[in-house]
N, CA, C, O and CB atoms as a CASP TS submission, in Angstrom:
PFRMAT TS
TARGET T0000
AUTHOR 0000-0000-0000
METHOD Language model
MODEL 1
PARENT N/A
ATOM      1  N   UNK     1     115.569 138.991 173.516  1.00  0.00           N
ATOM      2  CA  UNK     1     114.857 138.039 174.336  1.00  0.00           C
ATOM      3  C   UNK     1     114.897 136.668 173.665  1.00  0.00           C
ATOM      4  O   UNK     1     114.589 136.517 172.483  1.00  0.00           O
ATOM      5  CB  UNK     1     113.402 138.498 174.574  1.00  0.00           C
ATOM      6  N   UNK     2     115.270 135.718 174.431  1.00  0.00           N
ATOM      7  CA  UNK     2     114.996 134.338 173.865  1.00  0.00           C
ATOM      8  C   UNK     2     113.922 133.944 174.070  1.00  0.00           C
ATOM      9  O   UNK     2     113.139 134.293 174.954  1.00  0.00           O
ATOM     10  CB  UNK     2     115.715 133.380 174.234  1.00  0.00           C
ATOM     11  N   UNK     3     113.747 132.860 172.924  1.00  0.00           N
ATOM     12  CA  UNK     3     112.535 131.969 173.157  1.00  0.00           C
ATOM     13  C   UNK     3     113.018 131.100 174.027  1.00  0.00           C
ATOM     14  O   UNK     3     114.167 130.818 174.366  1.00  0.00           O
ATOM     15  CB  UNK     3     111.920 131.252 171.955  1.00  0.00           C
ATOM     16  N   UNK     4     111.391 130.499 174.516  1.00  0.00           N
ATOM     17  CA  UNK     4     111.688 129.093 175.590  1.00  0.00           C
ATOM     18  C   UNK     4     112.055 127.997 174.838  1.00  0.00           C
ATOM     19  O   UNK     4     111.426 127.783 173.802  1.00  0.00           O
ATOM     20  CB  UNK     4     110.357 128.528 176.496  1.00  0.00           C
ATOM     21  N   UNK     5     113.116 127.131 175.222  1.00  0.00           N
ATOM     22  CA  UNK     5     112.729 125.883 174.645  1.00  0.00           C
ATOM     23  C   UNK     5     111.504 125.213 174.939  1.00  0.00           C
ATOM     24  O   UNK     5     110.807 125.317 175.948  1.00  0.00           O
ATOM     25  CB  UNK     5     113.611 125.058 174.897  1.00  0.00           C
ATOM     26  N   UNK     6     111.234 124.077 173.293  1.00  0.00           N
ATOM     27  CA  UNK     6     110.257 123.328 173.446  1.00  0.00           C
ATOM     28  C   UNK     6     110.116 122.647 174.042  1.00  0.00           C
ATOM     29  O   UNK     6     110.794 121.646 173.810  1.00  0.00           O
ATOM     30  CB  UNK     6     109.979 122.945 172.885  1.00  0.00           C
ATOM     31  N   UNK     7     109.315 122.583 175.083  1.00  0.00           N
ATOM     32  CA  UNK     7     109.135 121.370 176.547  1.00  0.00           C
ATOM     33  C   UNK     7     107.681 120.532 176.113  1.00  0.00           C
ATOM     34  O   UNK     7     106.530 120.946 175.974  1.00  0.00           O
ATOM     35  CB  UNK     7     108.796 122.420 178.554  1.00  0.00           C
ATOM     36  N   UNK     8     108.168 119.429 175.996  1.00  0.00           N
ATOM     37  CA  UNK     8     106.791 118.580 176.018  1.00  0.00           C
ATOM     38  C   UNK     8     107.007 117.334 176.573  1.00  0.00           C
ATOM     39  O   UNK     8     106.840 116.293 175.937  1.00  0.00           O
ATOM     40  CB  UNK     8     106.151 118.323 174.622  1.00  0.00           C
ATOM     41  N   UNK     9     107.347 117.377 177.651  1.00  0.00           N
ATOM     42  CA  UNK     9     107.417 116.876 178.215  1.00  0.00           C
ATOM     43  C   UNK     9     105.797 116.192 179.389  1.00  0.00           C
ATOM     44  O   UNK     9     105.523 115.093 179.873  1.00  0.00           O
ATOM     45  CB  UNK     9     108.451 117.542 178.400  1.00  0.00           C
ATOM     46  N   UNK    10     105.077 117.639 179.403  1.00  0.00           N
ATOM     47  CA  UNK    10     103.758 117.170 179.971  1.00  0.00           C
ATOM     48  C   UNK    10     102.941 117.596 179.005  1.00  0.00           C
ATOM     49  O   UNK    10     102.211 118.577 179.151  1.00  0.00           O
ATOM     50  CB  UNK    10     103.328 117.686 181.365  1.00  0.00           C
ATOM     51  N   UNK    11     102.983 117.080 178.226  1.00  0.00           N
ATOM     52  CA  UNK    11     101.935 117.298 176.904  1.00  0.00           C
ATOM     53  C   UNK    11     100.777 116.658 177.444  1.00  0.00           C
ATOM     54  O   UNK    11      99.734 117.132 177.892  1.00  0.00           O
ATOM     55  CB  UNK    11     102.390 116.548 175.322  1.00  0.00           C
ATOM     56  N   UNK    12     101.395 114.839 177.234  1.00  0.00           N
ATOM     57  CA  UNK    12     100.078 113.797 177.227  1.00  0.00           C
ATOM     58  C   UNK    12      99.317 113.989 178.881  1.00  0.00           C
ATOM     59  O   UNK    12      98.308 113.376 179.233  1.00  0.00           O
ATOM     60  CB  UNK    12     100.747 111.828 176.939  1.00  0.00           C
ATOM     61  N   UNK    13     100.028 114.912 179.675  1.00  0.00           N
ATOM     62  CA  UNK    13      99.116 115.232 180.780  1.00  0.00           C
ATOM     63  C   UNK    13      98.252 116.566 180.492  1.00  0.00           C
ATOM     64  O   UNK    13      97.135 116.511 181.007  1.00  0.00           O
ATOM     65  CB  UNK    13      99.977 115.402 182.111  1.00  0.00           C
ATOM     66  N   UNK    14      98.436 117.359 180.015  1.00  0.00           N
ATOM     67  CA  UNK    14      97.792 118.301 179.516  1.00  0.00           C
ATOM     68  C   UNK    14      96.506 117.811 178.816  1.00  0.00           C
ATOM     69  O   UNK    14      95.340 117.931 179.191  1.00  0.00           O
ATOM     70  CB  UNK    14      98.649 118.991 178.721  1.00  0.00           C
ATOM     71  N   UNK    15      97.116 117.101 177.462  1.00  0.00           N
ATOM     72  CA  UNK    15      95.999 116.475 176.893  1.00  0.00           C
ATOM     73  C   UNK    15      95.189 115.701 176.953  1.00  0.00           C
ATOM     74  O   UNK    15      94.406 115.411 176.049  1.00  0.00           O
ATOM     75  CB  UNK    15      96.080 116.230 176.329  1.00  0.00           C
ATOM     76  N   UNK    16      95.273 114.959 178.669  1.00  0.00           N
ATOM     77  CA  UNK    16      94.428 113.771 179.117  1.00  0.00           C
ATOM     78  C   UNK    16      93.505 114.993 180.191  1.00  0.00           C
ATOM     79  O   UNK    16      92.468 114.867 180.843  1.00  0.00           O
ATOM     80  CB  UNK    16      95.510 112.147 180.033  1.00  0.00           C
ATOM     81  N   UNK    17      94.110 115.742 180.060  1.00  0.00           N
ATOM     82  CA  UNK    17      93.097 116.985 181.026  1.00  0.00           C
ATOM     83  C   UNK    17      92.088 117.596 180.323  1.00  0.00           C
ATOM     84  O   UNK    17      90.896 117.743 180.593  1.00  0.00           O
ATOM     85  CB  UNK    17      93.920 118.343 181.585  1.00  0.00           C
ATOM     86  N   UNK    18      92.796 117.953 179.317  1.00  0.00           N
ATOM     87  CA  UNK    18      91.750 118.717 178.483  1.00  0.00           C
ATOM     88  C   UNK    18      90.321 117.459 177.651  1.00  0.00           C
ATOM     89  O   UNK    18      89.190 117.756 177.265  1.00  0.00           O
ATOM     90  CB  UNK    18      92.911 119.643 177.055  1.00  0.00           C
ATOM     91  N   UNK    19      91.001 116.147 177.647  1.00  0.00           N
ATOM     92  CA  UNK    19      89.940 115.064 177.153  1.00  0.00           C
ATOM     93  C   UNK    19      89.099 114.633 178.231  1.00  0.00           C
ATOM     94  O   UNK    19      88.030 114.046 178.070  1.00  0.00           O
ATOM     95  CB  UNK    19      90.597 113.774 176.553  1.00  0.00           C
ATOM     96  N   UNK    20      89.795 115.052 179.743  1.00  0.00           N
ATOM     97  CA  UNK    20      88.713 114.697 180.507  1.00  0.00           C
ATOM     98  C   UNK    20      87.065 116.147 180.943  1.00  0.00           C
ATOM     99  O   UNK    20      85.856 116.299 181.114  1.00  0.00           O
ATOM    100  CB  UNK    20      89.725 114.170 181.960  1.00  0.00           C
ATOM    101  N   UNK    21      88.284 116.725 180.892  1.00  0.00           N
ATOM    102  CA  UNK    21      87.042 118.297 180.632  1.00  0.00           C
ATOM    103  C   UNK    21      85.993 118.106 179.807  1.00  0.00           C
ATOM    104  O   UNK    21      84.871 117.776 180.189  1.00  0.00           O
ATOM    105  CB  UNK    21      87.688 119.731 179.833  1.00  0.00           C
ATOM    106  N   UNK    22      86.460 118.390 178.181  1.00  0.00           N
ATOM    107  CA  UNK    22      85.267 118.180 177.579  1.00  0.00           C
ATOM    108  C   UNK    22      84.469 116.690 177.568  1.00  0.00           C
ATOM    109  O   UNK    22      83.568 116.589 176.735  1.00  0.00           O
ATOM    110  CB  UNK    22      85.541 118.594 176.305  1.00  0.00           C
ATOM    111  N   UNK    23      84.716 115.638 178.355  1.00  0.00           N
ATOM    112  CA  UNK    23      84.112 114.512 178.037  1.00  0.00           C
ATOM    113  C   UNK    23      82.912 114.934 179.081  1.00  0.00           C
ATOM    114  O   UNK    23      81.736 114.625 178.885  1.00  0.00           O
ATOM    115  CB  UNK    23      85.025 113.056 178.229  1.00  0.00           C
ATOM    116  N   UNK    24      83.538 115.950 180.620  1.00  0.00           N
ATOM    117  CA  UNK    24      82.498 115.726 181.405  1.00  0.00           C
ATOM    118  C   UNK    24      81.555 116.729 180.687  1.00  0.00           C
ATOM    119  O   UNK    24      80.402 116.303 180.617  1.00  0.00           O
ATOM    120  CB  UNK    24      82.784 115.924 182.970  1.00  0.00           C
ATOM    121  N   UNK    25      81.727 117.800 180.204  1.00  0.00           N
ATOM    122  CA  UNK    25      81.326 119.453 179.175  1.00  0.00           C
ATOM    123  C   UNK    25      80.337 118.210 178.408  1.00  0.00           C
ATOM    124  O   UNK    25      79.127 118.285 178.621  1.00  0.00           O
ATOM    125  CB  UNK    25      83.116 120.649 177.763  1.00  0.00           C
ATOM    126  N   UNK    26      80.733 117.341 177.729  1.00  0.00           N
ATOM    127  CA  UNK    26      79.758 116.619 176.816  1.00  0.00           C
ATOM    128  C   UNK    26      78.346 115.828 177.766  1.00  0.00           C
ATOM    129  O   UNK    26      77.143 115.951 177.534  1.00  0.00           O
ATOM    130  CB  UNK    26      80.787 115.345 175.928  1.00  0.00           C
ATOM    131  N   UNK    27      79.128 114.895 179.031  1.00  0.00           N
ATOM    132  CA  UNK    27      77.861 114.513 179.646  1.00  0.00           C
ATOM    133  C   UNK    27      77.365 115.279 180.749  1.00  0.00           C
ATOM    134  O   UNK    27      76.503 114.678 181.390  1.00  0.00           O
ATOM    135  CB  UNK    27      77.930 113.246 180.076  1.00  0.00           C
ATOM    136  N   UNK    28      77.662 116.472 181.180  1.00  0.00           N
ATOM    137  CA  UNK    28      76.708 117.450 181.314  1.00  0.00           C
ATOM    138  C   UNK    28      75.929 117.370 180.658  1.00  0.00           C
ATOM    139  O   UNK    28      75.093 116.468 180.704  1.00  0.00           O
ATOM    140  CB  UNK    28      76.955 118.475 181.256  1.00  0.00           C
ATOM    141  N   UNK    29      75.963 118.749 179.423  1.00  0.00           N
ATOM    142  CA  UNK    29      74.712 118.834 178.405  1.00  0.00           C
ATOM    143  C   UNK    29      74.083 117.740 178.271  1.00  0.00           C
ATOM    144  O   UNK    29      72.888 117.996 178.420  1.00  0.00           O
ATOM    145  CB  UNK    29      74.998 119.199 177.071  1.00  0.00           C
ATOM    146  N   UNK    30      74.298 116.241 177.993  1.00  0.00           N
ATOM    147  CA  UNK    30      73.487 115.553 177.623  1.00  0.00           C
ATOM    148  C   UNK    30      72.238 115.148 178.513  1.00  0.00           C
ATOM    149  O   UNK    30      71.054 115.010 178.205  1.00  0.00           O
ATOM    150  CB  UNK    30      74.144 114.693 177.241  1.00  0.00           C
ATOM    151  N   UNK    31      73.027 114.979 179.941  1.00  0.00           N
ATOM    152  CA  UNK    31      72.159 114.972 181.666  1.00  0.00           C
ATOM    153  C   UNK    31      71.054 116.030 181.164  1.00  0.00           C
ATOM    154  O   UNK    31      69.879 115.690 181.028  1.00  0.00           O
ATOM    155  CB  UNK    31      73.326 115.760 183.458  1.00  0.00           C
ATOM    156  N   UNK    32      71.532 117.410 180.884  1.00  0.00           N
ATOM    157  CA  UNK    32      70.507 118.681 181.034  1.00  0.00           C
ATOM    158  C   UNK    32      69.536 118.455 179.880  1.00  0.00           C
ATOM    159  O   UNK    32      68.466 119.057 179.971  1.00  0.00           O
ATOM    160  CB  UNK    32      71.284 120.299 180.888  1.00  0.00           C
ATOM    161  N   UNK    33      69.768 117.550 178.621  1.00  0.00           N
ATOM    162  CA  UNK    33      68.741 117.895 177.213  1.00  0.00           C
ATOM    163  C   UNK    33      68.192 116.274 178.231  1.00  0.00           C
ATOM    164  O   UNK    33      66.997 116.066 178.024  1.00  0.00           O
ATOM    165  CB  UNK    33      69.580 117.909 174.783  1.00  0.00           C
ATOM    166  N   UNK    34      68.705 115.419 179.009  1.00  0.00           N
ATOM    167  CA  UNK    34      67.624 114.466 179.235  1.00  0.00           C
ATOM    168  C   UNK    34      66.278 115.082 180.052  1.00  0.00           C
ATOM    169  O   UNK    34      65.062 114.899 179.995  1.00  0.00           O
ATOM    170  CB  UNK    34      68.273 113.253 180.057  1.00  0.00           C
ATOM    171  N   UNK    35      67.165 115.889 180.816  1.00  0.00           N
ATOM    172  CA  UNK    35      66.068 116.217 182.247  1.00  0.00           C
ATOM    173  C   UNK    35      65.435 117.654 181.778  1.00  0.00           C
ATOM    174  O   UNK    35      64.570 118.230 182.438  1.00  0.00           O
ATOM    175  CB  UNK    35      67.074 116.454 184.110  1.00  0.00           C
ATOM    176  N   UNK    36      65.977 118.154 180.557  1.00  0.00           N
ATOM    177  CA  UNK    36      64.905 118.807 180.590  1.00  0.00           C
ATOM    178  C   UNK    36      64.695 119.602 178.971  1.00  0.00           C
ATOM    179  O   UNK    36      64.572 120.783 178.647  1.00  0.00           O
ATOM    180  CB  UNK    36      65.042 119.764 181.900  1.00  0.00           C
ATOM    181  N   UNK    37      64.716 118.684 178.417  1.00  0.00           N
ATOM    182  CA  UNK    37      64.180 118.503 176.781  1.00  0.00           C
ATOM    183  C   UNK    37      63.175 119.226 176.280  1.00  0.00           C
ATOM    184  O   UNK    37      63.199 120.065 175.380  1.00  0.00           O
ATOM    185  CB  UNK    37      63.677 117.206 176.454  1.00  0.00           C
ATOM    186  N   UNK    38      61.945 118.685 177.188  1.00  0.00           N
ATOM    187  CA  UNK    38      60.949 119.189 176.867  1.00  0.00           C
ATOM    188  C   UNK    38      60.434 121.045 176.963  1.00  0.00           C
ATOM    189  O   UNK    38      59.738 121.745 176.228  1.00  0.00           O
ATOM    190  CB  UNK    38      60.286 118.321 177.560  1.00  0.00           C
ATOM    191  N   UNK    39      60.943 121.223 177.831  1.00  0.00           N
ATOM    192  CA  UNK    39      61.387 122.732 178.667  1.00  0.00           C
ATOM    193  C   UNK    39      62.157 123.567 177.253  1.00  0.00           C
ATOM    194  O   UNK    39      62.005 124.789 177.258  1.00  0.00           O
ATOM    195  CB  UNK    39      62.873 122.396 180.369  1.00  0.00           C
ATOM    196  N   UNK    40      62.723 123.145 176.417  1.00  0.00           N
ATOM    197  CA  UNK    40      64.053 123.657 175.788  1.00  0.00           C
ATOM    198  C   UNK    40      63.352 124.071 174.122  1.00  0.00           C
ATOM    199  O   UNK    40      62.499 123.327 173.638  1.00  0.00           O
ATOM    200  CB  UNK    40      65.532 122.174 175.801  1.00  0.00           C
ATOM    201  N   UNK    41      63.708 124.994 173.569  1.00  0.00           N
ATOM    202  CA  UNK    41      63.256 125.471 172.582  1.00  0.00           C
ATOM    203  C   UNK    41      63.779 124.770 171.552  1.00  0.00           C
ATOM    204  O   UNK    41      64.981 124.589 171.752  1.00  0.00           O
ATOM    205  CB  UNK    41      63.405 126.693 172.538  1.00  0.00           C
ATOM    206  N   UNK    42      63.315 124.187 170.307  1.00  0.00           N
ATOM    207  CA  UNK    42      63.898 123.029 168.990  1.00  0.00           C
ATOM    208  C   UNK    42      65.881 123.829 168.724  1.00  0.00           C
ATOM    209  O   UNK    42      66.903 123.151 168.620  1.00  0.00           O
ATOM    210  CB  UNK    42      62.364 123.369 166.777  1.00  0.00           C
ATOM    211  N   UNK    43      65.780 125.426 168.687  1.00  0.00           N
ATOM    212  CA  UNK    43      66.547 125.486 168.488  1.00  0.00           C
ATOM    213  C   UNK    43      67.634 125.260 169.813  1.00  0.00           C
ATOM    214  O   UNK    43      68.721 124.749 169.540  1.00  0.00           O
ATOM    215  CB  UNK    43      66.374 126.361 167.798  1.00  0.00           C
ATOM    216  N   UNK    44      67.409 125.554 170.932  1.00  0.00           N
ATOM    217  CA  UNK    44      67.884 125.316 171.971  1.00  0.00           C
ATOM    218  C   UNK    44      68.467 123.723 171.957  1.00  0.00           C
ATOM    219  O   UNK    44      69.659 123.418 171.992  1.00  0.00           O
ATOM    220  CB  UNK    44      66.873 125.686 172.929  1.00  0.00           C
ATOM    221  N   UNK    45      67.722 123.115 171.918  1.00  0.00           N
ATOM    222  CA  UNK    45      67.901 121.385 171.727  1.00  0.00           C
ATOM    223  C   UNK    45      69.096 121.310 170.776  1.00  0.00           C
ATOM    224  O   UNK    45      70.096 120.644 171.046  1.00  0.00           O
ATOM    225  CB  UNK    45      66.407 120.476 170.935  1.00  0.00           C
ATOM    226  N   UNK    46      68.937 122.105 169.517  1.00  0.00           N
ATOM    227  CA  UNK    46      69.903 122.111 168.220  1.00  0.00           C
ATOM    228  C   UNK    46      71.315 122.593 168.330  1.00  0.00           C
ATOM    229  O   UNK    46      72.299 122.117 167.763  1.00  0.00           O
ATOM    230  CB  UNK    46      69.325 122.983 167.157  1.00  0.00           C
ATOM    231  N   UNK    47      71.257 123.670 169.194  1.00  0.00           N
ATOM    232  CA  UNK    47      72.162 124.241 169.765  1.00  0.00           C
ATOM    233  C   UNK    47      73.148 123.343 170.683  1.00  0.00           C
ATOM    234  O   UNK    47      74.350 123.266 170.429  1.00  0.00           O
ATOM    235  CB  UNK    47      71.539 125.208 170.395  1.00  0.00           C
ATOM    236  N   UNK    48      72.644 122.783 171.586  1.00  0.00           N
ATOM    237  CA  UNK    48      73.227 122.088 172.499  1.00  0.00           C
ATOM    238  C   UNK    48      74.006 120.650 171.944  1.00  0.00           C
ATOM    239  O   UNK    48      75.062 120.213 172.401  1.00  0.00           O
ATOM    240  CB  UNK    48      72.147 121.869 173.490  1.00  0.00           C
ATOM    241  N   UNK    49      73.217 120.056 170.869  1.00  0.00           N
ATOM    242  CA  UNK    49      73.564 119.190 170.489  1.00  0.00           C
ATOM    243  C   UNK    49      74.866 119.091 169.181  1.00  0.00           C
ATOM    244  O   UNK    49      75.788 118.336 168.871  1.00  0.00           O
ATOM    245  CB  UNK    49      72.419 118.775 170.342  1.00  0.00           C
ATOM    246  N   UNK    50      74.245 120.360 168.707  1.00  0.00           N
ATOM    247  CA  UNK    50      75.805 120.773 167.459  1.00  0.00           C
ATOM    248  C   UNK    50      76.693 120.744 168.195  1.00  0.00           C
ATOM    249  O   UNK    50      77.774 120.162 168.106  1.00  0.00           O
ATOM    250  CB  UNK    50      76.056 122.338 166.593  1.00  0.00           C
ATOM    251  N   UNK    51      76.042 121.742 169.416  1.00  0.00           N
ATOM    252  CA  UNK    51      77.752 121.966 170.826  1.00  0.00           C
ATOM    253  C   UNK    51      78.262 120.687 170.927  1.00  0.00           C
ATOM    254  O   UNK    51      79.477 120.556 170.782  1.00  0.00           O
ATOM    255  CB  UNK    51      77.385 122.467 172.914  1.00  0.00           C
ATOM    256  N   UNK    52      77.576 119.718 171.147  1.00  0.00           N
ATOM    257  CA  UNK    52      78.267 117.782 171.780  1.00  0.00           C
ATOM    258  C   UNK    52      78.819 117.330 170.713  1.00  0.00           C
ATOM    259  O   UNK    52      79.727 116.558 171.018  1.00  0.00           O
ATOM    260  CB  UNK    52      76.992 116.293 172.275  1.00  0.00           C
ATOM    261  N   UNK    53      78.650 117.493 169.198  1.00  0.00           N
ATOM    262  CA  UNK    53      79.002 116.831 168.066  1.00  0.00           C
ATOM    263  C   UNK    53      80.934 117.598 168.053  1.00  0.00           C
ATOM    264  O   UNK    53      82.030 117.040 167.985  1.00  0.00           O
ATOM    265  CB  UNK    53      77.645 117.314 166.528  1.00  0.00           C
ATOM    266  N   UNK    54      80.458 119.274 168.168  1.00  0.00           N
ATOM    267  CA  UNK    54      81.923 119.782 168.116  1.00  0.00           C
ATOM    268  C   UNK    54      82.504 118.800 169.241  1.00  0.00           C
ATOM    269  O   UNK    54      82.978 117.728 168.866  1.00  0.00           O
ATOM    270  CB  UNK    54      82.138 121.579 168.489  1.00  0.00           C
ATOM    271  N   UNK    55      82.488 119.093 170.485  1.00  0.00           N
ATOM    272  CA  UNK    55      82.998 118.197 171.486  1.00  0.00           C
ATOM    273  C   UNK    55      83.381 117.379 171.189  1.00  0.00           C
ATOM    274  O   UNK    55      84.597 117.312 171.368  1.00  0.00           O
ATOM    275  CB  UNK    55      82.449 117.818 172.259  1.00  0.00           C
ATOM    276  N   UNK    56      82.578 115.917 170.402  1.00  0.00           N
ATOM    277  CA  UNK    56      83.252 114.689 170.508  1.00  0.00           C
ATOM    278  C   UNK    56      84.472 114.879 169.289  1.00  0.00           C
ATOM    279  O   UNK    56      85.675 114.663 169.436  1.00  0.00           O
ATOM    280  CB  UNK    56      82.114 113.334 170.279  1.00  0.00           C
ATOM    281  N   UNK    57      83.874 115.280 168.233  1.00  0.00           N
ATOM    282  CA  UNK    57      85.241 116.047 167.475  1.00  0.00           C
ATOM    283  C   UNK    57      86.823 116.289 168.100  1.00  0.00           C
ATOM    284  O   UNK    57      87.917 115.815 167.791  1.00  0.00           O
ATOM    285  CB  UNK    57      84.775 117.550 167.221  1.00  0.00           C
ATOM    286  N   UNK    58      86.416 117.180 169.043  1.00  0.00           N
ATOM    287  CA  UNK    58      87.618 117.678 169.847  1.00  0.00           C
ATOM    288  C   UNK    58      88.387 116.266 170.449  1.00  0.00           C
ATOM    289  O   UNK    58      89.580 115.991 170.319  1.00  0.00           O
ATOM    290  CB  UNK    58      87.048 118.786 171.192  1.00  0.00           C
ATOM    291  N   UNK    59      87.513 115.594 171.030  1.00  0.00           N
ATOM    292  CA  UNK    59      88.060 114.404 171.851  1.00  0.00           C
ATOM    293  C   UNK    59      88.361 113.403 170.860  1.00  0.00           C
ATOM    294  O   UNK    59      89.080 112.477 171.236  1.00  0.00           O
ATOM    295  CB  UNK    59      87.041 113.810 172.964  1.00  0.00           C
ATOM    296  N   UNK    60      87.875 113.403 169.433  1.00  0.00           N
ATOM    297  CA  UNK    60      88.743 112.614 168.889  1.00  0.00           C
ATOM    298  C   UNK    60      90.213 113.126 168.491  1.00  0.00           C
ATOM    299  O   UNK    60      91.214 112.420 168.613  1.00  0.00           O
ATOM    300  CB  UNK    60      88.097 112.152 167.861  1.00  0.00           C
ATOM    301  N   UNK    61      90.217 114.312 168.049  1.00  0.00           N
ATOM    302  CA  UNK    61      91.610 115.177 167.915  1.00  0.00           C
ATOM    303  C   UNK    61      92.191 115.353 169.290  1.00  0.00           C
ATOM    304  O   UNK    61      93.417 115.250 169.252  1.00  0.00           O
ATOM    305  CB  UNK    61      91.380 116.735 167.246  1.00  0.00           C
ATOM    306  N   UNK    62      91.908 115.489 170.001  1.00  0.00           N
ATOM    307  CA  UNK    62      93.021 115.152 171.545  1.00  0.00           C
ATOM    308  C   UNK    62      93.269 114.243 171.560  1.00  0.00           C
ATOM    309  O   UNK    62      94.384 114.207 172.080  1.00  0.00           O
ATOM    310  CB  UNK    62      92.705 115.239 172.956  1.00  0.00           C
ATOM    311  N   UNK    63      92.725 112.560 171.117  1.00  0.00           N
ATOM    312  CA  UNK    63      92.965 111.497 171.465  1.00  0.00           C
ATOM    313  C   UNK    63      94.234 111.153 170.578  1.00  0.00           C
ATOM    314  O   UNK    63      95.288 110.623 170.928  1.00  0.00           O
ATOM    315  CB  UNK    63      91.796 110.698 171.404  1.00  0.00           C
ATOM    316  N   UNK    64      93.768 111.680 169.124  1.00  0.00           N
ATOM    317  CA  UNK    64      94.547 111.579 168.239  1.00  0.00           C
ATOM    318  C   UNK    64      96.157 112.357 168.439  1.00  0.00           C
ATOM    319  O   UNK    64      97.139 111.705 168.085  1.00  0.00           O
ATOM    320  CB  UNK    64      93.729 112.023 167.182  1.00  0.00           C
ATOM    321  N   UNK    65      96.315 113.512 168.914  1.00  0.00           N
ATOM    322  CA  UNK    65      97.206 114.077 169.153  1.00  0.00           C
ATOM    323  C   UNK    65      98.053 113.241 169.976  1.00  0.00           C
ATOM    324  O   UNK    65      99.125 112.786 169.579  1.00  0.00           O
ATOM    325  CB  UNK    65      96.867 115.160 169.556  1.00  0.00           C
ATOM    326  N   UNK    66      97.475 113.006 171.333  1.00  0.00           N
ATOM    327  CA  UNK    66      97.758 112.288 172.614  1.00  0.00           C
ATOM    328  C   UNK    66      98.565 110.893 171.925  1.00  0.00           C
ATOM    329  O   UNK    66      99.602 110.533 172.482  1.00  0.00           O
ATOM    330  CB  UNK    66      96.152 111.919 173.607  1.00  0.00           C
ATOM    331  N   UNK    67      98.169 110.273 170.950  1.00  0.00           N
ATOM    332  CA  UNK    67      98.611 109.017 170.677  1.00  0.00           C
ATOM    333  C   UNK    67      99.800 109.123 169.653  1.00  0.00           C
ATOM    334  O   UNK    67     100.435 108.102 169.391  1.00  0.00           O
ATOM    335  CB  UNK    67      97.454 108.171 170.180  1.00  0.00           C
ATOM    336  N   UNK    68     100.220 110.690 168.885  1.00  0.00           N
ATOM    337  CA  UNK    68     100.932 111.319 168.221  1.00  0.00           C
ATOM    338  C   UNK    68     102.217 111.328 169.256  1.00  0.00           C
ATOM    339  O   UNK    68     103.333 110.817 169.161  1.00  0.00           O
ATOM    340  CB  UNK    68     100.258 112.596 167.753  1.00  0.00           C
ATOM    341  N   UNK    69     101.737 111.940 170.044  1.00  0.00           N
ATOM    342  CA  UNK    69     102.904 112.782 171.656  1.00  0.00           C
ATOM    343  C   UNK    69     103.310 111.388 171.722  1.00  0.00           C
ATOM    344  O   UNK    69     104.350 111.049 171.158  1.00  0.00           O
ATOM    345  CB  UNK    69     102.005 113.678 173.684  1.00  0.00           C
ATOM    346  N   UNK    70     102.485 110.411 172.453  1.00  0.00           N
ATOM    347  CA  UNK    70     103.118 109.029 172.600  1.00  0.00           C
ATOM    348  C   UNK    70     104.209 108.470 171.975  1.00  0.00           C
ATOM    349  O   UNK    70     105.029 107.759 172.554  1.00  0.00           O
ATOM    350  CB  UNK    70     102.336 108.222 172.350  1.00  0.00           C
ATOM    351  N   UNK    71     104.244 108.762 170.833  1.00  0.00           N
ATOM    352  CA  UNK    71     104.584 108.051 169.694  1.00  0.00           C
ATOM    353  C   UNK    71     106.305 108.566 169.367  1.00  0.00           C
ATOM    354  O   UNK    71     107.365 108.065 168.991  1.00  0.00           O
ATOM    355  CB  UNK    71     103.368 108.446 168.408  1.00  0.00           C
ATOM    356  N   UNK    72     105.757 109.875 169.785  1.00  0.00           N
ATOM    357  CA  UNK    72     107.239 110.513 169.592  1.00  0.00           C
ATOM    358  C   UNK    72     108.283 110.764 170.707  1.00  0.00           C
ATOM    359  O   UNK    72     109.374 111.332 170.662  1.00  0.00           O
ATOM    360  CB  UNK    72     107.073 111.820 169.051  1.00  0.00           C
ATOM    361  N   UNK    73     107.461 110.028 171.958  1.00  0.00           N
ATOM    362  CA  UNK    73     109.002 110.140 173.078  1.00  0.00           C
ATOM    363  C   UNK    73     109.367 108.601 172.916  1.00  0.00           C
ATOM    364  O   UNK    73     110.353 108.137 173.487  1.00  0.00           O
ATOM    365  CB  UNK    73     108.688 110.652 175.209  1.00  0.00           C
TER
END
């Protein structure tokens, strides 16, 4: 069996998909700890918010990648 060749050709569309996902994944949660904070257990709050820190993480490494892909066609 052969392998596929490497196609990257739709990378930086892939990766402008996946940066738009988690950006909305990030302002979700943040909408839900505004509207309802108080409702939410300290660790719950803690939880949600480690979750947004990984997130923006991610979106800096997609961005970073994305500007990598650029770089190399």
């Amino acid at each position: 069996m052969m392998a596929k060749p490497d196609n990257r050709a739709d990378n930086d569309v892939h990766l402008q998909e996946h940066i738009n996902h988690t950006l909305a994944k990030l302002h979700a949660a943040e909408d839900y700890l505004d509207e309802h904070a108080e409702e939410l257990s300290a660790k719950d709050r803690e939880d949600i918010e480690a979750k947004n820190e990984r997130r923006k993480e991610s979106i800096k490494a997609f961005i970073a990648e994305k500007k990598d892909e650029s770089q190399k066609q």
